[in-house]
Each structure stands twice: as structure tokens, then as C-alpha cells.
PDB file of N, CA, C, O and CB in Angstrom:
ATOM      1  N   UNK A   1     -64.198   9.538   8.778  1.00  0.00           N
ATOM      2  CA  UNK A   1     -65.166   8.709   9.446  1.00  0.00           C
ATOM      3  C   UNK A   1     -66.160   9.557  10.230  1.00  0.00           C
ATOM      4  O   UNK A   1     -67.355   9.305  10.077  1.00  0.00           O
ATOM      5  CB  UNK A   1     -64.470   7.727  10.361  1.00  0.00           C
ATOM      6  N   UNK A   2     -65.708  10.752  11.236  1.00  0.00           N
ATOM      7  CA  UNK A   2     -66.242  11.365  11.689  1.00  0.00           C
ATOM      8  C   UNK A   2     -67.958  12.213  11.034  1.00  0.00           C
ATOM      9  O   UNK A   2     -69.031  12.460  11.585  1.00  0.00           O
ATOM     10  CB  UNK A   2     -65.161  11.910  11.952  1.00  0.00           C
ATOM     11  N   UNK A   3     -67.345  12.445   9.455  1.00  0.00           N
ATOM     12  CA  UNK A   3     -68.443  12.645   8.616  1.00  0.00           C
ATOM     13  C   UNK A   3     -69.677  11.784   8.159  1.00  0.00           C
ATOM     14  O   UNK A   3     -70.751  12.256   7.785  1.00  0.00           O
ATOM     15  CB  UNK A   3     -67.924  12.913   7.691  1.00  0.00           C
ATOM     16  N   UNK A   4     -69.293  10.171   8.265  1.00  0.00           N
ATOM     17  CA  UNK A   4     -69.948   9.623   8.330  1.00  0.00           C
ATOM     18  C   UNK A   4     -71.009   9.372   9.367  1.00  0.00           C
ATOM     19  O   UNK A   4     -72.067   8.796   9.114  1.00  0.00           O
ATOM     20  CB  UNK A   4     -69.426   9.092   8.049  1.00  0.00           C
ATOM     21  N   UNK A   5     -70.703   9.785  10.420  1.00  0.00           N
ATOM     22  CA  UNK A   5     -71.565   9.162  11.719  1.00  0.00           C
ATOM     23  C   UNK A   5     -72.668  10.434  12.037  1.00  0.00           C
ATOM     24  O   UNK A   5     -73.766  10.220  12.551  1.00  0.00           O
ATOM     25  CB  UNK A   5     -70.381   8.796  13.325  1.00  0.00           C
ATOM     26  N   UNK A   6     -72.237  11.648  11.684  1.00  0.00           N
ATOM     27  CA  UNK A   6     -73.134  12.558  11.811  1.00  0.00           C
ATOM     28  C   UNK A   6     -73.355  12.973  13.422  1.00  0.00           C
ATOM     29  O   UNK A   6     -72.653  12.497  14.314  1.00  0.00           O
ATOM     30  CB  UNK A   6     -74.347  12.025  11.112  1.00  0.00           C
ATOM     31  N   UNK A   7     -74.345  13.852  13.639  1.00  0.00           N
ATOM     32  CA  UNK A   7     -74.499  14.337  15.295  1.00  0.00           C
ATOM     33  C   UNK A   7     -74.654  13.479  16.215  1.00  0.00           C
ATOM     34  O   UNK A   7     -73.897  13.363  17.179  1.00  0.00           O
ATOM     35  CB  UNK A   7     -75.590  15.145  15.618  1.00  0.00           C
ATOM     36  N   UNK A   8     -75.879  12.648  15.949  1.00  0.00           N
ATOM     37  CA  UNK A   8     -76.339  11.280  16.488  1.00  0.00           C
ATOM     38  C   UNK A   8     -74.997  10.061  16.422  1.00  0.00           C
ATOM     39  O   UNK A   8     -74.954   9.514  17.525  1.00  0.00           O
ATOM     40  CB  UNK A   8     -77.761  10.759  15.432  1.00  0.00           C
ATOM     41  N   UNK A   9     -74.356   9.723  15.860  1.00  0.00           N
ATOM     42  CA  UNK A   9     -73.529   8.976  16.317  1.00  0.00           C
ATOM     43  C   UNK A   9     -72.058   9.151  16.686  1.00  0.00           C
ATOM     44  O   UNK A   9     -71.297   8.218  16.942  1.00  0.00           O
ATOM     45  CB  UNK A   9     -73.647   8.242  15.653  1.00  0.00           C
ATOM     46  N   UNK A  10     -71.621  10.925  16.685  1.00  0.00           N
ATOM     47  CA  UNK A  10     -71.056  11.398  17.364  1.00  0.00           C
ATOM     48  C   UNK A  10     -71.218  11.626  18.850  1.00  0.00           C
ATOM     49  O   UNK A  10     -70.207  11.348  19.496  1.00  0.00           O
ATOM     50  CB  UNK A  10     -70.968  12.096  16.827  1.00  0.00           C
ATOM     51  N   UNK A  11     -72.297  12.085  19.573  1.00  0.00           N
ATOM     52  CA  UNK A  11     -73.294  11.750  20.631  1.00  0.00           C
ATOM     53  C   UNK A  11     -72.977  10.433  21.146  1.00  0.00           C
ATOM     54  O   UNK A  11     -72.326  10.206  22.165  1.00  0.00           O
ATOM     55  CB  UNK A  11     -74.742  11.777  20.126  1.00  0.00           C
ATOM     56  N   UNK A  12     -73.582   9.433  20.220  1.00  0.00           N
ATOM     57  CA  UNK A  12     -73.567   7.866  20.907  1.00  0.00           C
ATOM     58  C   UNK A  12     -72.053   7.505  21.122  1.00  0.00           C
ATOM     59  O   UNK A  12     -71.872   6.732  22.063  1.00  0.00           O
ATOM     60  CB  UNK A  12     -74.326   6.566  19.801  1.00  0.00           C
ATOM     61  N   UNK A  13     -70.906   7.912  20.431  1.00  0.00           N
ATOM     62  CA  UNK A  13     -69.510   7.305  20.681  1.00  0.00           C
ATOM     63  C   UNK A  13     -69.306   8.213  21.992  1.00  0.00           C
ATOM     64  O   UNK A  13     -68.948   7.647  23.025  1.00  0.00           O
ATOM     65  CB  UNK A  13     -68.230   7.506  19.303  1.00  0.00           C
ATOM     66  N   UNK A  14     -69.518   9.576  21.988  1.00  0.00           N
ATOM     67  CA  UNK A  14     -69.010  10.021  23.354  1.00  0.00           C
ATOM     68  C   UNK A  14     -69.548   9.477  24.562  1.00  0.00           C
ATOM     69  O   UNK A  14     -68.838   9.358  25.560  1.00  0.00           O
ATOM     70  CB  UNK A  14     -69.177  11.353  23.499  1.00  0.00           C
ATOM     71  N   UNK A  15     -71.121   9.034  24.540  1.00  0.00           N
ATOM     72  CA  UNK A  15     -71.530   8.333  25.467  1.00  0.00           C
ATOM     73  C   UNK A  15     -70.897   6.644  25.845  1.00  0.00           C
ATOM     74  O   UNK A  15     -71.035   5.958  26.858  1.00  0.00           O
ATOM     75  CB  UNK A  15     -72.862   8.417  25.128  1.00  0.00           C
ATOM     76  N   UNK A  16     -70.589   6.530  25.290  1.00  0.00           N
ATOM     77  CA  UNK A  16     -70.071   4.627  25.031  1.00  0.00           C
ATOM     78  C   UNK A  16     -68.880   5.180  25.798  1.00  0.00           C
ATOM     79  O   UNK A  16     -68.841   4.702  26.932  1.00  0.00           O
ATOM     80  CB  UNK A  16     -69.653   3.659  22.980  1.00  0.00           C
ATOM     81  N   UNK A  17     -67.911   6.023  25.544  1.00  0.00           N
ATOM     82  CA  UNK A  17     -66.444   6.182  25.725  1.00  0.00           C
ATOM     83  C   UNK A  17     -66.873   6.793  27.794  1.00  0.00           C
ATOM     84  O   UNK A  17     -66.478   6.300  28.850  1.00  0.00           O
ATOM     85  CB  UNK A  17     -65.506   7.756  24.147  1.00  0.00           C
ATOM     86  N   UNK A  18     -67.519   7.637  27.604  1.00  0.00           N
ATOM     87  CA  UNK A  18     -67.930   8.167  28.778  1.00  0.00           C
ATOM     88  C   UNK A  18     -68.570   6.795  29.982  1.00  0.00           C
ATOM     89  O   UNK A  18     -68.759   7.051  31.172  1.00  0.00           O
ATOM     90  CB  UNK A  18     -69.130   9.360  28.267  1.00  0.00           C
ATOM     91  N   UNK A  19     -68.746   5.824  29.563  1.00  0.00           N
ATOM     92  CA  UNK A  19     -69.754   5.207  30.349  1.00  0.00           C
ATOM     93  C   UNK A  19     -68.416   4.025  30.575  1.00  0.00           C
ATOM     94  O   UNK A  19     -68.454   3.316  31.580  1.00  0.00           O
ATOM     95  CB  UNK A  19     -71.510   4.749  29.499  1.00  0.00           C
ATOM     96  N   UNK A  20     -67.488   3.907  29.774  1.00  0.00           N
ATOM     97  CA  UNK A  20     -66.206   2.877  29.992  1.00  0.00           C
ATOM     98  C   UNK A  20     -65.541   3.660  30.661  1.00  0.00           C
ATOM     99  O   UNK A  20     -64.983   3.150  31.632  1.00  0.00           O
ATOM    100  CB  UNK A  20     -65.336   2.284  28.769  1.00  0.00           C
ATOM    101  N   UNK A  21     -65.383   4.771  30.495  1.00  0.00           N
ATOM    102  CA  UNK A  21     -64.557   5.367  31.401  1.00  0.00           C
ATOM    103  C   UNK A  21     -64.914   5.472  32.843  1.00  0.00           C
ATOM    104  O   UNK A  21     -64.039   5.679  33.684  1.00  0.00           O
ATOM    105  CB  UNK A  21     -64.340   6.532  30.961  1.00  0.00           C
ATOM    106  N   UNK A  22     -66.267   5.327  33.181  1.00  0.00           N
ATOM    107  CA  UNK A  22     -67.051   5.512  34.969  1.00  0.00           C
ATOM    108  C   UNK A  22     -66.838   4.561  34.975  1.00  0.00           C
ATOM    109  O   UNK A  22     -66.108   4.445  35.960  1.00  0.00           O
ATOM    110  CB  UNK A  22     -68.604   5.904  35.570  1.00  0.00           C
ATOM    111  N   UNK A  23     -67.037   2.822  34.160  1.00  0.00           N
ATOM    112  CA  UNK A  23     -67.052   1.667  34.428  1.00  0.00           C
ATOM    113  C   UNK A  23     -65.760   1.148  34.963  1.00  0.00           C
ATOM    114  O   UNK A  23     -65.708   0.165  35.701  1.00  0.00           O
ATOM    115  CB  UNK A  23     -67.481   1.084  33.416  1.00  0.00           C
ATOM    116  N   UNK A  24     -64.550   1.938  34.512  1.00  0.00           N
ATOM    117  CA  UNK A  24     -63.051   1.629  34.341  1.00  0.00           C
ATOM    118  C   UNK A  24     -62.775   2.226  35.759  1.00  0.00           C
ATOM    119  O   UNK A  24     -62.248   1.612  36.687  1.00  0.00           O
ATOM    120  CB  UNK A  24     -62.154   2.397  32.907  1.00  0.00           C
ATOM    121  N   UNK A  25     -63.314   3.815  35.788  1.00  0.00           N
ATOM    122  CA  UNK A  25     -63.054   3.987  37.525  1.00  0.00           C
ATOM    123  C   UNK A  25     -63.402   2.915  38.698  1.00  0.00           C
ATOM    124  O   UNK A  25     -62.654   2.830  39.672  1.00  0.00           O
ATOM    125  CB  UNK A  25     -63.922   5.193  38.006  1.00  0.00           C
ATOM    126  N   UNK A  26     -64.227   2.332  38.610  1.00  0.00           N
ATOM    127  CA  UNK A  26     -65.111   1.406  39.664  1.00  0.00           C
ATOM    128  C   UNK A  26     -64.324  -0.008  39.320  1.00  0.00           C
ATOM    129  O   UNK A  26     -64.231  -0.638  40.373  1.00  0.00           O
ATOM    130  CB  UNK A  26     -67.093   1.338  39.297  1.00  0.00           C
ATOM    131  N   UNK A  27     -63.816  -0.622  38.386  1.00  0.00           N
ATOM    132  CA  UNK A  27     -63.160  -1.344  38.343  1.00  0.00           C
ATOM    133  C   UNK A  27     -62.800  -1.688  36.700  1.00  0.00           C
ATOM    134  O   UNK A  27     -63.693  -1.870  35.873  1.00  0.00           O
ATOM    135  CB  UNK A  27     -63.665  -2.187  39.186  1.00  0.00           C
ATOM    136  N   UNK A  28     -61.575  -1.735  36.426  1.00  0.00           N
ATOM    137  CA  UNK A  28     -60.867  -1.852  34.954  1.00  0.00           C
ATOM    138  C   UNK A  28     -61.189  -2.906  34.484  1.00  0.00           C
ATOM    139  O   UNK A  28     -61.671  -2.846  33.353  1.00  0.00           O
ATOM    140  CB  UNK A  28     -59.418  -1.820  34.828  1.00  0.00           C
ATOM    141  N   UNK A  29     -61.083  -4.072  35.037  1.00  0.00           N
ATOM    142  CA  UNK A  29     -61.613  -5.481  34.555  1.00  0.00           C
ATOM    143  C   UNK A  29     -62.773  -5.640  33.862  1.00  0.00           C
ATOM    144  O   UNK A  29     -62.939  -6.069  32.720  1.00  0.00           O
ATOM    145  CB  UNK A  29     -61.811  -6.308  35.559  1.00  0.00           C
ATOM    146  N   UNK A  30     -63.620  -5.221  34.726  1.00  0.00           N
ATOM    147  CA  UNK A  30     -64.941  -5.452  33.864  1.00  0.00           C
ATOM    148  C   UNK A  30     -65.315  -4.120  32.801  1.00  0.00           C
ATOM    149  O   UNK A  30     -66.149  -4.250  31.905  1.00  0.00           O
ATOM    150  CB  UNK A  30     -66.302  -5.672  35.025  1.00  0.00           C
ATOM    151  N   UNK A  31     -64.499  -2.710  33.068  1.00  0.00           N
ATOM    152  CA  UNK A  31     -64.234  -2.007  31.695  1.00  0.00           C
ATOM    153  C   UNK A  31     -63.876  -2.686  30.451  1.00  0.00           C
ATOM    154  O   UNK A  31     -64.379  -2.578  29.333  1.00  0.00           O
ATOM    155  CB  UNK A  31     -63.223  -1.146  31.840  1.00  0.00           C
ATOM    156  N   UNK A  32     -62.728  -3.542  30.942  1.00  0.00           N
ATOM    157  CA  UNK A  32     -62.236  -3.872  29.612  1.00  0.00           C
ATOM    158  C   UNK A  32     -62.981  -5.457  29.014  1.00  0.00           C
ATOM    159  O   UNK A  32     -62.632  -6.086  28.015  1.00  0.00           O
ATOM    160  CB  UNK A  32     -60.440  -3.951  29.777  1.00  0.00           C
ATOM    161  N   UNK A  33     -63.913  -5.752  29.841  1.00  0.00           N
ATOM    162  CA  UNK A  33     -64.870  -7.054  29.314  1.00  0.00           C
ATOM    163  C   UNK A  33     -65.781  -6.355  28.428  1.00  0.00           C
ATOM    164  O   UNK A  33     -66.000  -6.829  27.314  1.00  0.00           O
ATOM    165  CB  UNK A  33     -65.807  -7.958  30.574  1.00  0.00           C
ATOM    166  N   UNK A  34     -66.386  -5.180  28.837  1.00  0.00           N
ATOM    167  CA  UNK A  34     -67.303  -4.355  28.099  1.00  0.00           C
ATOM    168  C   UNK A  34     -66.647  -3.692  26.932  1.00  0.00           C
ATOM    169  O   UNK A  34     -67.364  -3.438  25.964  1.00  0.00           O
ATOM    170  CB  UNK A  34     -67.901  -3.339  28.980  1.00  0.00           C
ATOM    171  N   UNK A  35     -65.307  -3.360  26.890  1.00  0.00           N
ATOM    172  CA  UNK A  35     -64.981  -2.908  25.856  1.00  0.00           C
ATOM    173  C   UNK A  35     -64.568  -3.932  24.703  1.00  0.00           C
ATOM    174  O   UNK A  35     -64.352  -3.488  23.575  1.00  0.00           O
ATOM    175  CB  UNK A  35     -64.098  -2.069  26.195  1.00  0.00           C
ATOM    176  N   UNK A  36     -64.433  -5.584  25.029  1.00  0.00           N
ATOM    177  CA  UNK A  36     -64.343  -6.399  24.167  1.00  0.00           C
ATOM    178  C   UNK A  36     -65.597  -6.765  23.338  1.00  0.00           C
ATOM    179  O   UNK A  36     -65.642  -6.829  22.109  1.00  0.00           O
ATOM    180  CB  UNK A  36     -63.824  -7.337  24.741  1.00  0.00           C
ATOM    181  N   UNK A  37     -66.922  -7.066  24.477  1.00  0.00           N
ATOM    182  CA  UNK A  37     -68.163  -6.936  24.110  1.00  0.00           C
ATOM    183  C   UNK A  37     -68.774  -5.525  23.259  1.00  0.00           C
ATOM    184  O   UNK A  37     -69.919  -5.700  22.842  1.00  0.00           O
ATOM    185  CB  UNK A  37     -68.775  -7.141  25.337  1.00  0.00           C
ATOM    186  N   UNK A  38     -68.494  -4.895  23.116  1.00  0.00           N
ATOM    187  CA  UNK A  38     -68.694  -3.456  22.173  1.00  0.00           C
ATOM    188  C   UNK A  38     -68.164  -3.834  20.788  1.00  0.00           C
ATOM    189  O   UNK A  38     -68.812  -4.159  19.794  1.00  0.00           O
ATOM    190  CB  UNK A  38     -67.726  -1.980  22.786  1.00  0.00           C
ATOM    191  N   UNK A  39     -66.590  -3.700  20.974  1.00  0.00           N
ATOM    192  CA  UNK A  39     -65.747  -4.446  19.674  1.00  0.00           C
ATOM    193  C   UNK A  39     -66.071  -5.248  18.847  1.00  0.00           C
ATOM    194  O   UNK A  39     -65.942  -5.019  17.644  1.00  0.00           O
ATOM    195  CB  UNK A  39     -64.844  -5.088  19.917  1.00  0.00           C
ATOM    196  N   UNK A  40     -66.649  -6.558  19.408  1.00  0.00           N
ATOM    197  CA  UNK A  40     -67.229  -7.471  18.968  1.00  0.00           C
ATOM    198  C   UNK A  40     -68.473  -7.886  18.840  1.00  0.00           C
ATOM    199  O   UNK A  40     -68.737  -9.051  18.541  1.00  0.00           O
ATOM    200  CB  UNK A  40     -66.847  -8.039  19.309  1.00  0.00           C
ATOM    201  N   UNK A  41     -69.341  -7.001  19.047  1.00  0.00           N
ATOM    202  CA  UNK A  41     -70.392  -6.026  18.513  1.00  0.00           C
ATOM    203  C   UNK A  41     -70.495  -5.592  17.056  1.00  0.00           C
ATOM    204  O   UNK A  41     -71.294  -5.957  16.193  1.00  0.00           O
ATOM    205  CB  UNK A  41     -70.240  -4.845  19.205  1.00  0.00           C
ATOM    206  N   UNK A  42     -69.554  -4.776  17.000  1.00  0.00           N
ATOM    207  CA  UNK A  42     -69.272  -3.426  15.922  1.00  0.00           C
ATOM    208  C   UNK A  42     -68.825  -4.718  15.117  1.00  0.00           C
ATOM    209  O   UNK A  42     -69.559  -4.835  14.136  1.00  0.00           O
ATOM    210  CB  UNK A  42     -67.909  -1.813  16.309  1.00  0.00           C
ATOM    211  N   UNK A  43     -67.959  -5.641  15.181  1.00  0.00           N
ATOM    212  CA  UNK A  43     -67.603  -6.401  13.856  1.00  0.00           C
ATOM    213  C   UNK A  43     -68.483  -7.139  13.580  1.00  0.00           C
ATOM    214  O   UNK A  43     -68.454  -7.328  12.364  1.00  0.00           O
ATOM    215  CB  UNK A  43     -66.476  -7.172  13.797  1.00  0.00           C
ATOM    216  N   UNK A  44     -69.624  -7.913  14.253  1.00  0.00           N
ATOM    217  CA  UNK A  44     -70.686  -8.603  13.869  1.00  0.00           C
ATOM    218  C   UNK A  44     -71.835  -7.980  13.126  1.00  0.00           C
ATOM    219  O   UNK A  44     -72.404  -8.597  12.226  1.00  0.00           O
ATOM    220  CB  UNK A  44     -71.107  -9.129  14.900  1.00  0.00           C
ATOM    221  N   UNK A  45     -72.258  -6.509  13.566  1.00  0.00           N
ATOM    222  CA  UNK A  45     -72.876  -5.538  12.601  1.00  0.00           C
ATOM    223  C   UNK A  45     -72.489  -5.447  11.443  1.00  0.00           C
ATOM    224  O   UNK A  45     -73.090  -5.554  10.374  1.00  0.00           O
ATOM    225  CB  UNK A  45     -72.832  -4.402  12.930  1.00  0.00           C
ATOM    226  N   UNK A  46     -70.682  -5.091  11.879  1.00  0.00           N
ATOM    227  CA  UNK A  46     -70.443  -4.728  10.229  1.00  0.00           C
ATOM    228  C   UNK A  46     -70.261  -5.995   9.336  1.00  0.00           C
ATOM    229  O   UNK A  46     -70.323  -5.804   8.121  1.00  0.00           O
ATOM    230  CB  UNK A  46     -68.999  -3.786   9.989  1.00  0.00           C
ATOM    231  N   UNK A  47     -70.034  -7.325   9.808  1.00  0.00           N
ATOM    232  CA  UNK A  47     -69.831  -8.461   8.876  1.00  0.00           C
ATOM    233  C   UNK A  47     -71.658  -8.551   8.209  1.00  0.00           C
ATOM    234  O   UNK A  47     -71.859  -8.827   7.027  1.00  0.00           O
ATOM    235  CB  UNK A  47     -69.121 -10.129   9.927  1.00  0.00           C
ATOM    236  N   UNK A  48     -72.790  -8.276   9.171  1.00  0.00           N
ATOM    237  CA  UNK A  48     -73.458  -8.396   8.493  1.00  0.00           C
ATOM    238  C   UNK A  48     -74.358  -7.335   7.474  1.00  0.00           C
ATOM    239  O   UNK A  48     -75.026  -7.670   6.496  1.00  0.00           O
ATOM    240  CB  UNK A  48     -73.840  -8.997   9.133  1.00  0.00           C
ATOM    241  N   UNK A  49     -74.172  -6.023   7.991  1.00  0.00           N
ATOM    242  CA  UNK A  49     -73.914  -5.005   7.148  1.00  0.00           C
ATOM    243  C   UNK A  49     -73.028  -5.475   5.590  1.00  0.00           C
ATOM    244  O   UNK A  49     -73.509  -5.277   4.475  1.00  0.00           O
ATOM    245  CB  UNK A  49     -73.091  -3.969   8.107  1.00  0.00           C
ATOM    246  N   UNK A  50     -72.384  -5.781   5.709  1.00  0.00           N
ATOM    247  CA  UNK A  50     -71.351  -6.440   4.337  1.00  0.00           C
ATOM    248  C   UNK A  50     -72.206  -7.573   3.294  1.00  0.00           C
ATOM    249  O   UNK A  50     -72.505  -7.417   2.110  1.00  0.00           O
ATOM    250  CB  UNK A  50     -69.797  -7.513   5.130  1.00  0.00           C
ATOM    251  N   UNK A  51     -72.442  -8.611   4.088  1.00  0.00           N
ATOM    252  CA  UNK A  51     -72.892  -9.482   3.636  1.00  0.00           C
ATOM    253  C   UNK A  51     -74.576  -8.899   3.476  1.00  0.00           C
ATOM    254  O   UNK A  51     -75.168  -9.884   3.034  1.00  0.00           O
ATOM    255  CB  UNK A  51     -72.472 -10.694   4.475  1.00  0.00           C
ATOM    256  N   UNK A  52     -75.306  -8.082   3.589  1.00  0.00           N
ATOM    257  CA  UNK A  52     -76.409  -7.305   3.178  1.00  0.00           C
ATOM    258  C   UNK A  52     -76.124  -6.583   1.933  1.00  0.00           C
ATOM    259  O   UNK A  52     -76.969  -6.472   1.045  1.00  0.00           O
ATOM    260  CB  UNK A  52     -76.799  -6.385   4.212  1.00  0.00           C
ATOM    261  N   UNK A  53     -75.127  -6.169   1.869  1.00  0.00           N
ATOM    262  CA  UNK A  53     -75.294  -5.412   0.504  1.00  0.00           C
ATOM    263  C   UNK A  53     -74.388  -6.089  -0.569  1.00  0.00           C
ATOM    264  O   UNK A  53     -74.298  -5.760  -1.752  1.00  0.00           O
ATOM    265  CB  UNK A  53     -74.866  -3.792   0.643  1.00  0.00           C
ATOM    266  N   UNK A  54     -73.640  -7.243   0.163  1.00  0.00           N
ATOM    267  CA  UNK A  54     -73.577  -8.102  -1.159  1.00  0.00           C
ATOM    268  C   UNK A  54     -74.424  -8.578  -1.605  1.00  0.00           C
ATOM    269  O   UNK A  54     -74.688  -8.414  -2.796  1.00  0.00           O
ATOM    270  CB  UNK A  54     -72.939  -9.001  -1.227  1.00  0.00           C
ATOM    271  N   UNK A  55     -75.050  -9.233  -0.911  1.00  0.00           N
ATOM    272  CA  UNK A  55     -76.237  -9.689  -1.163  1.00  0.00           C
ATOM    273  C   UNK A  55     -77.215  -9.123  -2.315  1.00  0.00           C
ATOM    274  O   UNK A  55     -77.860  -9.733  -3.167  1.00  0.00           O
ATOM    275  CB  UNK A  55     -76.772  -9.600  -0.031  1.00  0.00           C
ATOM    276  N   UNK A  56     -77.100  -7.744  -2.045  1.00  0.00           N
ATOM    277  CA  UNK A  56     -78.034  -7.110  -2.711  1.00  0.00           C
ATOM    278  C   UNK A  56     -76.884  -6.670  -4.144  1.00  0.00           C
ATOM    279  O   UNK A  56     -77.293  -5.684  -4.758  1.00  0.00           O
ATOM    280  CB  UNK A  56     -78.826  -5.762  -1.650  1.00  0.00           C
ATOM    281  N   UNK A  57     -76.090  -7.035  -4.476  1.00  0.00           N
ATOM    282  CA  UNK A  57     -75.640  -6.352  -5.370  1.00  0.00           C
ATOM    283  C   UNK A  57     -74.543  -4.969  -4.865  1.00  0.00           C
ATOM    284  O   UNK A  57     -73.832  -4.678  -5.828  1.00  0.00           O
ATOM    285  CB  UNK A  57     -76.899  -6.008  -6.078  1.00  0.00           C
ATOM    286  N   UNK A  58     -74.373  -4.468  -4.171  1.00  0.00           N
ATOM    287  CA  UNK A  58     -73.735  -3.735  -3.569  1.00  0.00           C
ATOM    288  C   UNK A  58     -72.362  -3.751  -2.854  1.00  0.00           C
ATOM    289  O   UNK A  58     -71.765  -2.856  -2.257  1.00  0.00           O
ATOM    290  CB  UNK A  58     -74.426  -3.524  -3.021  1.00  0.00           C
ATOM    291  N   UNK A  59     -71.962  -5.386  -3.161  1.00  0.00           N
ATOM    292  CA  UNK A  59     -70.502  -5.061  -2.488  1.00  0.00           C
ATOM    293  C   UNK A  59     -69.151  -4.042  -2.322  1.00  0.00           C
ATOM    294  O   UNK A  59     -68.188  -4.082  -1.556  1.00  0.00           O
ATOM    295  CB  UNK A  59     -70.034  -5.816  -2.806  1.00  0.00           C
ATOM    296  N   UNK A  60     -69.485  -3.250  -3.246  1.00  0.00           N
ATOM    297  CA  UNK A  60     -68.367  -1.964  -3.230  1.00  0.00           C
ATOM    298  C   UNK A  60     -68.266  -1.269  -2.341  1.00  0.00           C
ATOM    299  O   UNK A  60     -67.166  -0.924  -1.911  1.00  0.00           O
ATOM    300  CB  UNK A  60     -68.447  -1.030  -4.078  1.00  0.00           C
ATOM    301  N   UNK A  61     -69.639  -0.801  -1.728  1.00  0.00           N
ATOM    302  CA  UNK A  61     -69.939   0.238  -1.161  1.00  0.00           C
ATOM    303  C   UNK A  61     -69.677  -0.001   0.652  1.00  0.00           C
ATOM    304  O   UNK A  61     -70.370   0.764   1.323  1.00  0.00           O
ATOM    305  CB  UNK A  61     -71.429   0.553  -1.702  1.00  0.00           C
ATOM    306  N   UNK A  62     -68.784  -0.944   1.455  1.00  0.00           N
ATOM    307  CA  UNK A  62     -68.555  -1.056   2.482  1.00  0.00           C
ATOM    308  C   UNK A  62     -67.454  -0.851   2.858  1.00  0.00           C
ATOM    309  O   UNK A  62     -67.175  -0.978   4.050  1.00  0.00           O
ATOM    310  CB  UNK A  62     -68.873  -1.838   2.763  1.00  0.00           C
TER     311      UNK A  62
END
């Protein structure tokens, strides 16, 4: 996976992880609201990421 994401989104995960982690010092609760909101994020991209390249003929490739 790591190969997939390249510099730039190696970068962006350490920042995301880094910014839950200051959020989690100051209070865990609302760390872990933000870390549900991220999650459920990433699966709404990727459901529609999916449904884009079925769309197009491409369902294999997800």
C-alpha cells in the first residue's frame, strides 16, 4: 500500500496521524470523533472511487 500512496500521501498520513495525536493530548473524545469522521471519509471516497470505474468499465481495478 505504502507504494501506492507515493511521497505526497505518505506526508499527508503522517500529518493526519500527527494532528490526532495533539488532538488526543488535549482531549481523547473528540480525537476519537475525528478519527471516526476521517474513516468515514476514506470509505465514502473509496465507495465512490469504485462505483467511478465501474461505471466506466473498470471494475477490476479497485
Amino acid at each position: 500500500m505504502i507504494d501506492r500512496l507515493g511521497r505526497i500521501g505518505i506526508v499527508g498520513v503522517i500529518i493526519i496521524v500527527a494532528g490526532l495525536a495533539l488532538t488526543a493530548l488535549v482531549d481523547p473524545l473528540i480525537a476519537g470523533g475525528i478519527a471516526l469522521v476521517l474513516v468515514g471519509t476514506a470509505l465514502v471516497v473509496r465507495g465512490v472511487i469504485g462505483y467511478a470505474l465501474e461505471a466506466m468499465g473498470m471494475s477490476g481495478m479497485l
